[in-house]
C-alpha positions in Angstrom: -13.3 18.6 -2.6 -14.0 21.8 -3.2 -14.1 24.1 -6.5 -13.8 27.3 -8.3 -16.7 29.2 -8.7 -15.8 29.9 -12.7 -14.2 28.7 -15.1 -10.5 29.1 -14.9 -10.2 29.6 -18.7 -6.8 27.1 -18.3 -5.5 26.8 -22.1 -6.6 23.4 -23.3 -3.4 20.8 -25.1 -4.6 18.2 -27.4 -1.3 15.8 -27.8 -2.0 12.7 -28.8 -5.2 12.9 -28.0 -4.5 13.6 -24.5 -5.9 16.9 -23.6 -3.3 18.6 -21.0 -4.1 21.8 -18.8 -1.8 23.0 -16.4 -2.1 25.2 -13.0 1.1 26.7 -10.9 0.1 27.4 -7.4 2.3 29.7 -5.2 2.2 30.6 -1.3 -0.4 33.5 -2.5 -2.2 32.4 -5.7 -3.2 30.4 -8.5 -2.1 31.0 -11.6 -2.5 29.2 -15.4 -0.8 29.6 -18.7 -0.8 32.9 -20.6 -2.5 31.6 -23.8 -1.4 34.5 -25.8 2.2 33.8 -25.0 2.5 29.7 -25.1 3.7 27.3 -28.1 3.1 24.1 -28.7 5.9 22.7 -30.7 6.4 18.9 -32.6 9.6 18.3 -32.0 9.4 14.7 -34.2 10.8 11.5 -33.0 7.4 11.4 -30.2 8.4 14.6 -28.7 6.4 17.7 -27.9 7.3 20.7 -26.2 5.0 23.9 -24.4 6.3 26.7 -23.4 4.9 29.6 -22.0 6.8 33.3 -21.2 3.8 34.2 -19.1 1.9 33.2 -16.5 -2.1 34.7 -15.3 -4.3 34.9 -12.2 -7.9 35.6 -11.6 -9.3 33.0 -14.1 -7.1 34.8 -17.0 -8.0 38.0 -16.2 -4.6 39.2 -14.6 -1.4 39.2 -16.0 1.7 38.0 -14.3 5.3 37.3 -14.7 6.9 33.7 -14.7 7.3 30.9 -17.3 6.5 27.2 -17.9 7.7 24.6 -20.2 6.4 20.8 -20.3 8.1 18.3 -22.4 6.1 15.6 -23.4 8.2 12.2 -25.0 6.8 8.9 -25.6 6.9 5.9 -23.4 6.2 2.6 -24.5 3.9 2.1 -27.5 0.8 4.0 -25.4 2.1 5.7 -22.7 4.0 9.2 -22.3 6.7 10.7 -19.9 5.8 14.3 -19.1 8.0 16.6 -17.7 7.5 20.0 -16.1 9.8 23.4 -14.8 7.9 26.5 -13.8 8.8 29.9 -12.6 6.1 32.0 -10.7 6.3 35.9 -9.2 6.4 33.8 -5.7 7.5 30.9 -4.3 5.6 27.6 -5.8 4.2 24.6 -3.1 2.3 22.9 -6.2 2.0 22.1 -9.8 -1.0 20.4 -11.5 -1.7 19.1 -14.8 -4.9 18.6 -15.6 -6.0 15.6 -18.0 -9.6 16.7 -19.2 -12.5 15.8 -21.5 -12.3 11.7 -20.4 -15.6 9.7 -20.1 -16.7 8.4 -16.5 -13.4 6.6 -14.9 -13.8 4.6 -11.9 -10.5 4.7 -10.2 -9.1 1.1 -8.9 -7.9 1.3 -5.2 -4.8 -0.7 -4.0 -6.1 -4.5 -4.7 -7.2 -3.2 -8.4 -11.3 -3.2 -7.7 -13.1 -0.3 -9.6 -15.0 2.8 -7.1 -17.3 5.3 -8.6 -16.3 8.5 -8.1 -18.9 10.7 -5.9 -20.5 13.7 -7.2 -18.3 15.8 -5.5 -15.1 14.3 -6.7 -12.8 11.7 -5.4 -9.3 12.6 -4.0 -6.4 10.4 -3.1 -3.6 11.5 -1.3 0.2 10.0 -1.0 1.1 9.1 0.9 -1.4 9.5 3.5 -4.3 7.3 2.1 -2.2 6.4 -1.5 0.9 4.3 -0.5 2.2 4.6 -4.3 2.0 7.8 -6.3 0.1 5.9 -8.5 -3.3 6.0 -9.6 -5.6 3.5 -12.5 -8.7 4.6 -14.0 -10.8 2.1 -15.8 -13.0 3.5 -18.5 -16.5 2.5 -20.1 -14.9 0.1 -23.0 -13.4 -1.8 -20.4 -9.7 0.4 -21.1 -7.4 1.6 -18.0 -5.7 4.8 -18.1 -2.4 5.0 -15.9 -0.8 7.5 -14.0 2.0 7.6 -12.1 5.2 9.5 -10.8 8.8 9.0 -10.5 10.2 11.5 -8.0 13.0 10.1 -5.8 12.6 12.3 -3.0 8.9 10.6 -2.5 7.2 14.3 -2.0 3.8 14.4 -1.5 1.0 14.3 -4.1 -2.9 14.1 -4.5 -4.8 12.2 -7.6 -8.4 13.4 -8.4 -10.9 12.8 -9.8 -14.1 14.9 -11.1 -17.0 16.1 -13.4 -16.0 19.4 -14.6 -18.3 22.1 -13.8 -17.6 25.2 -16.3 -16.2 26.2 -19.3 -16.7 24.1 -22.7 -15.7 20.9 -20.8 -18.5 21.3 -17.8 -20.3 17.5 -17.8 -16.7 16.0 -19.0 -14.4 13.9 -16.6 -10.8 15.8 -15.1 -8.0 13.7 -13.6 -5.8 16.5 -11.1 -2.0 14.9 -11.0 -0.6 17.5 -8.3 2.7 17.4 -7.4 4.2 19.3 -4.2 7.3 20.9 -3.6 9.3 20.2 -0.5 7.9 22.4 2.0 11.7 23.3 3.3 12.6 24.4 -0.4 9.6 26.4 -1.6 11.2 28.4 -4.4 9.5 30.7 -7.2 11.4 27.8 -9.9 10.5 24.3 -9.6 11.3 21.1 -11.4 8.4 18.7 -11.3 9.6 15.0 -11.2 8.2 13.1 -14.2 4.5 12.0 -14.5 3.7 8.9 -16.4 0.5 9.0 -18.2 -0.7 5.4 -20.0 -3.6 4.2 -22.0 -4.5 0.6 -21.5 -2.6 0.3 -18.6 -2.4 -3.1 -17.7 -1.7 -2.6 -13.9 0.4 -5.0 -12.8 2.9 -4.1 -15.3 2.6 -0.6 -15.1 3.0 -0.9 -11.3 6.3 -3.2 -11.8 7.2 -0.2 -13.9 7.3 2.1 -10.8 8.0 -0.3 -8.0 11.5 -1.0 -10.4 11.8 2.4 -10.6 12.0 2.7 -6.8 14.3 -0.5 -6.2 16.7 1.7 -8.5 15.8 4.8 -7.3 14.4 5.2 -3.5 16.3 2.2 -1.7 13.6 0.1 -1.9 15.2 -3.7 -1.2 13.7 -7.2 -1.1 13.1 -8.8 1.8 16.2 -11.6 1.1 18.2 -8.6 0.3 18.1 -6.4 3.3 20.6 -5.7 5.9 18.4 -4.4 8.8 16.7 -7.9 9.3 18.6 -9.9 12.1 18.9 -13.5 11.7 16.7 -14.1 14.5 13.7 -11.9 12.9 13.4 -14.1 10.0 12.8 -16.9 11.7 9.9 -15.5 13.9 6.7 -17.5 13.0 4.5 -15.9 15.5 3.2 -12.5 17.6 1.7 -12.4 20.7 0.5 -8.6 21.3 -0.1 -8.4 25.1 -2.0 -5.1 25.7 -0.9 -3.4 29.1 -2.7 0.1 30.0 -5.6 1.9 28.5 -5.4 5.5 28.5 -7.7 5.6 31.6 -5.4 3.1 33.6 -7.3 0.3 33.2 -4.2 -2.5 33.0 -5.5 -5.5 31.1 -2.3 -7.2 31.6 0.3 -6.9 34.1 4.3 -7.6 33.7 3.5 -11.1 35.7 0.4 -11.5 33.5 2.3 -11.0 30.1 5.3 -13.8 31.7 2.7 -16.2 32.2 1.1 -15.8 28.5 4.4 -16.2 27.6 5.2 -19.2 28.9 2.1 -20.8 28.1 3.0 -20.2 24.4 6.7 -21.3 24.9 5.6 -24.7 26.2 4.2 -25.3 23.0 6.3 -23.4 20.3 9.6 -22.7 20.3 10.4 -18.9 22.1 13.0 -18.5 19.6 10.2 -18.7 17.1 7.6 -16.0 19.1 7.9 -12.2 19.2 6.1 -10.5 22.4 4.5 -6.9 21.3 4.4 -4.9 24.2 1.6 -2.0 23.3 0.8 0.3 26.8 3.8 -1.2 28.5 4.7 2.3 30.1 1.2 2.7 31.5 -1.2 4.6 30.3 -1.5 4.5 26.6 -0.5 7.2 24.3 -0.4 9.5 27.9 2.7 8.5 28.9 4.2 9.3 25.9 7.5 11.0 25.4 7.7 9.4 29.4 9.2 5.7 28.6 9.7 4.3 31.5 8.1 0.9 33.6 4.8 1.4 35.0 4.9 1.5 38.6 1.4 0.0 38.9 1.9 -3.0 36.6 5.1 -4.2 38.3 7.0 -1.1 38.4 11.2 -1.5 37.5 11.4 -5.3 39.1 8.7 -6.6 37.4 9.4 -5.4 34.1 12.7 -6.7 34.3 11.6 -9.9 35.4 9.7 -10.0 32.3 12.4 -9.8 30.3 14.5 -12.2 31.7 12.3 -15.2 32.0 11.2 -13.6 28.3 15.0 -14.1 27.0 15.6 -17.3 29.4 12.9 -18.6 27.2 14.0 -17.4 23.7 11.0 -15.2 23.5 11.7 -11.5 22.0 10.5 -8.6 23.4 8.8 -5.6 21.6 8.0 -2.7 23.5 6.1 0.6 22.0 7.2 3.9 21.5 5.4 6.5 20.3 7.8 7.7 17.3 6.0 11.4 16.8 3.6 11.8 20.3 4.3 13.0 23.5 2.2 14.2 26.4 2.6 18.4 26.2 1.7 18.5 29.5 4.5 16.1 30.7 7.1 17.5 33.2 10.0 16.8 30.6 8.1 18.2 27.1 9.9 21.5 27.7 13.0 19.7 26.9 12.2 18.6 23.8 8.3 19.7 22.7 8.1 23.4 21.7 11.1 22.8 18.8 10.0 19.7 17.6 5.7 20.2 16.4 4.9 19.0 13.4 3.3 21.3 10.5 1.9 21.5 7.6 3.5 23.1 4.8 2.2 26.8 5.6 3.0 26.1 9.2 -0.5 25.4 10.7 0.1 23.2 14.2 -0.9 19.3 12.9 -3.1 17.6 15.6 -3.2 14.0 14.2 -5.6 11.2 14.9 -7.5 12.7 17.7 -8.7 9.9 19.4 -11.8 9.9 22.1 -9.8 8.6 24.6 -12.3 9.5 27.7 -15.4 9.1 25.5 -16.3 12.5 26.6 -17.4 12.7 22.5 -15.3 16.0 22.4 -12.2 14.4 20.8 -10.4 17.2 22.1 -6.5 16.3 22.8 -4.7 19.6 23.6 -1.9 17.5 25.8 -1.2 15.7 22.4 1.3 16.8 20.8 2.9 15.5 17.5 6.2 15.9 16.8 8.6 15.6 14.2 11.0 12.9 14.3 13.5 15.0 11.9 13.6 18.0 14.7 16.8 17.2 16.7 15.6 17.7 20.0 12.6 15.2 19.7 14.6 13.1 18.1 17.8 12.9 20.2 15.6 12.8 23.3 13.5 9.5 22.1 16.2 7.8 21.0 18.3 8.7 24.2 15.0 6.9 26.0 15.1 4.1 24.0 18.3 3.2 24.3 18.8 3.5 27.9 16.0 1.2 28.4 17.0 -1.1 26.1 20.8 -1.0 27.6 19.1 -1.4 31.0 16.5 -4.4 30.1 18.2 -6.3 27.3 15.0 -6.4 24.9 15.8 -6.5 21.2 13.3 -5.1 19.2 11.3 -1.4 19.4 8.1 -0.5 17.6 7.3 3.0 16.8 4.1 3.9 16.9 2.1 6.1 13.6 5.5 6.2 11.6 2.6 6.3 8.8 1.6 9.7 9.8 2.9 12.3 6.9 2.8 16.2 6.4 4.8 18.2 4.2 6.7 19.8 7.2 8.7 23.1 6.1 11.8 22.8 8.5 12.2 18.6 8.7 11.5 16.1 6.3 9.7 13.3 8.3 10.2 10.2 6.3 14.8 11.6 6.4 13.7 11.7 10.4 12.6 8.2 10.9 15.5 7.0 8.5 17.7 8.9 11.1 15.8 7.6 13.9 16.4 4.2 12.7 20.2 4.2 11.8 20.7 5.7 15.7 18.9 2.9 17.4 20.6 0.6 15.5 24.0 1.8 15.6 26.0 -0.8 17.2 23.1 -3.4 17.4 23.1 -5.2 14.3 20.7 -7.9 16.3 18.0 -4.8 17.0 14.7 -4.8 15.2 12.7 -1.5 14.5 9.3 -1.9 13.0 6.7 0.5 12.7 3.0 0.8 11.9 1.5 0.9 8.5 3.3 1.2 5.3 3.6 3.3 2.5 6.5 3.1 -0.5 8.5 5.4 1.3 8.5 3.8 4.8 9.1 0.3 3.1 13.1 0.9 2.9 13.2 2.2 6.5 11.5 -0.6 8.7 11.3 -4.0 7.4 8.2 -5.0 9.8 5.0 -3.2 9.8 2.1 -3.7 12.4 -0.9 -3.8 9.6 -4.5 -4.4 10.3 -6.0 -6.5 7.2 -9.1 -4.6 7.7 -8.9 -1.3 7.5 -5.7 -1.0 5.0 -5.7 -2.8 1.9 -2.4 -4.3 1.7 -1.6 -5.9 -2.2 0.8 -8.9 -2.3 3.7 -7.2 -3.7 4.5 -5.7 -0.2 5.4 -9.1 1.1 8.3 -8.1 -1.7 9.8 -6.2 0.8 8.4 -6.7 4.2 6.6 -9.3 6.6 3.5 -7.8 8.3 1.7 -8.7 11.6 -1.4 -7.8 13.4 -2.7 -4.7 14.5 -3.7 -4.0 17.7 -7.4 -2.4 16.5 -7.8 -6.1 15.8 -9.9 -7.9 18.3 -8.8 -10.8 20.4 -10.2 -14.2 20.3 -12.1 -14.1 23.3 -14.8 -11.0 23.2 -13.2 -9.2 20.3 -11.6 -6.1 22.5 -9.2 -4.2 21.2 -7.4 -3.7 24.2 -5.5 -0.9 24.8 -6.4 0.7 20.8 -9.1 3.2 20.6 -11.8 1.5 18.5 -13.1 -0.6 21.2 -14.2 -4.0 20.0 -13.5 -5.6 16.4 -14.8 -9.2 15.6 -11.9 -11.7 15.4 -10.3 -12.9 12.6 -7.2 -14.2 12.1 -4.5 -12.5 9.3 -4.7 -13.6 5.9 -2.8 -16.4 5.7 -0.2 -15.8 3.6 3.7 -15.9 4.1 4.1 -12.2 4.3 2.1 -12.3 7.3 3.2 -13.6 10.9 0.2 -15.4 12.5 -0.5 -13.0 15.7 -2.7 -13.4 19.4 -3.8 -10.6 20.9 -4.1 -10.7 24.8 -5.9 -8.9 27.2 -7.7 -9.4 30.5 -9.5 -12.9 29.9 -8.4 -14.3 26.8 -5.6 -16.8 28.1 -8.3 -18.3 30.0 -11.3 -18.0 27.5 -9.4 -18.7 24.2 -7.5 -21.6 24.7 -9.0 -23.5 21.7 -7.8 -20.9 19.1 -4.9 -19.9 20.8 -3.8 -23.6 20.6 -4.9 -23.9 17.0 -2.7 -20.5 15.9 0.4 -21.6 17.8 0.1 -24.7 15.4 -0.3 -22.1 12.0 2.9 -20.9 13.4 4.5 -24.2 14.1 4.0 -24.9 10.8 5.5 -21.7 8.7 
């Protein structure tokens, strides 16, 4: 995090005891409250207004045009609803409101444990590392304080936390609640979906509060509820994730490699029961995307296809990837498709993603990968015209899409109204078709019912088992040396999912492990026999 070097001189709002100071940041500036034209009004009943005719820049020293209002109402017996409009000289990305003068907080992270916050400040951002636009800070006495926001469009926001460092409050502790507007609508007005601010928060109600709010609001449905779960998904106990190519073409398994690990797992568990996740089917990973087809060295067009016949003759489903926002640029057909489709950030800087070492060069330099948005309509018409050819031509019913968990504020297509696009065109006309995805945040819970989920590296609280079934990611080792096949980390010690029912007991295969792991590969297939 970074800082201003002086004090902004932001006019300081003691309601309640809650002491409130706002920012409004355009495309060209930052700007805070005139104090020498804002009221503060008690309207009675547990209502406050502020409202400002003026807005200024420079740290106060500037004058400008615009207005601001924040209503303030009670919520609960500790807890207020605050509410915010703004007009600025130019179009607004962002409002903040600042809660100042707190003791030390130690923020809780998604499973509720407590984190210092650094001397440089902690930052959160939803939904890219904060799947909830949520946030709880304990306190010294042992107290929470509770923030969150109810904005049914699910735009982005960041949660920080900091020492102050000038002014009259320098040594005291801020909490930023930043809310941005949709990058496609930047306006000079803005309306600021409601904040929630709590003291002692206890957090599992306080998160009911807002996951109720978004069964009401955002389409979020329970897993017994939803309509884009085929019968036959809910009664898959077990995943087998049969890695194919590495980017540099080396093929752990082959489509004759992946049958026969199939079949060794149908002899002892029902196929109707076992769901085969194909990652680096096409060849080589991530490199062929925006390219779908079979891989000529693994088996080419025949083999695949008998792969997913003696797959389907066994009852075994069939999973293949698809990158769902990454293509190769330098691919023949990325002409067709590419140049429309990148995805930005809000002020329209190129976004390069994860950035992976693929040829351990150390450079992490990926100029042939592209990210695209899967709201652009030539990106998306072209994947989904990929996907279902193959699937018409093959038979297999289900498709993951690869870093669906991958967010920016895009200014010409909303991602997350992309995928749910995405989604309803695969599926139209297969009610039997499953589309997962990986990762999950709140917003990508009402889109894809399954989620690909490492136990490791996201922290996953129970409550999304409320909505979805989870299984292993393909950074997690295998049982037999730990690699992680076809993923870019390498190696990860084994370990299988939690077990809980949310999550589908999965085996990872690569070169080796059917023939070096028969002892836990047996003892898994039995978890699964008995969910």
């Amino acid at each position: 995090m970074q800082f201003l070097s002086f004090d902004a001189r932001d006019p300081l709002f003691d309601i309640d005891g809650w002491k409130l100071s706002f920012q409004v940041i355009t495309l060209e500036n930052l700007y805070g409250l005139d104090p020498e034209r804002t009221t503060v009004q008690d309207e009675g009943g547990g209502r406050w207004r502020i409202r400002s005719d003026g807005l200024r820049w420079g740290g106060g020293q500037q004058p400008a045009e615009g207005a601001f209002e924040a209503t303030m109402r009670r919520e609960g017996e500790a807890g207020w609803r605050l509410h915010i409009t703004a007009r600025a000289p130019h179009p607004i990305t962002t409002v903040k409101a600042l809660a100042r003068g707190l003791p030390d907080v130690r923020p809780l992270d998604m499973v509720d444990a407590p984190r210092d916050v650094p001397a440089d400040g902690l930052m959160e951002r939803y939904p890219n590392t904060l799947r909830l636009p949520l946030w709880l800070v304990r306190l010294p006495d042992g107290g929470t304080l509770g923030f969150r926001n109810e904005d049914p469009q699910q735009r982005a926001k960041r949660l920080c936390a900091y020492k102050e460092r000038q002014g009259p409050l320098a040594g005291q502790t801020a909490v930023e609640l930043i809310h941005d507007a949709d990058a496609r609508h930047f306006d000079a007005r803005i309306d600021v979906p409601d904040w929630i601010l709590a003291r002692d928060a206890d957090p599992d109600a306080f998160r009911e509060a807002q996951l109720a709010f978004e069964e009401a609001a955002c389409g979020l449905v329970r897993w017994e509820d939803r309509a884009d779960v085929p019968a036959w998904a809910r009664d898959v106990r077990l995943v087998l994730t049969l890695h194919g190519m590495h980017w540099t073409g080396f093929c752990f398994n082959d489509y004759a490699r992946m049958l026969d690990t199939i079949r060794y797992v149908a002899e002892r568990i029902d196929g109707r029961h076992v769901l085969a996740y194909l990652p680096g089917w096409e060849g080589r990973y991530y490199w062929q995307y925006g390219d779908f087809r079979p891989e000529p060295l693994m088996g080419g067009e025949a083999g695949f296809a008998r792969l997913c016949e003696g797959s389907q003759a066994l009852g075994v489903h069939l999973m293949p990837m698809f990158g769902g926002n990454c293509a190769n640029a330098w691919a023949a057909n990325f002409h067709q498709f590419g140049p429309s489709s990148y995805m930005k950030s809000a002020t329209r800087n190129v976004f390069l993603g994860n950035q992976p070492d693929w040829n351990t060069s150390r450079a992490h330099d990926t100029g042939w990968q592209a990210w695209l948005n899967p709201g652009a309509p030539a990106w998306q018409r072209e994947l989904a015209r990929q996907i279902t050819g193959l699937m018409e031509r093959y038979g297999f019913d289900a498709v993951f899409l690869d870093t669906v968990e991958v967010w920016t504020n895009d200014p010409d297509f909303n991602l997350r109204e992309g995928y749910r696009q995405l989604v309803d065109r695969l599926r139209d006309g297969r009610p039997e078709l499953l589309v997962t995805g990986e990762d999950w945040w709140d917003g990508l819970l009402p889109i894809f019912p399954m989620f690909q989920q490492t136990a490791k590296w996201r922290q996953t609280p129970d409550w999304v088992g409320r909505y979805a079934r989870l299984f292993g990611h393909i950074c997690d080792g295998e049982p037999s040396r730990g690699s992680t096949g076809v993923f870019e980390s390498g190696n990860a010690a084994y370990e299988r999912l939690p077990d809980k029912p949310h999550y589908a007991p999965t085996l990872a295969f690569v070169d080796g492990t059917l023939e070096n792991a028969r002892d836990e590969i047996d003892a898994v297939i039995e978890v699964a026999k008995r969910r």
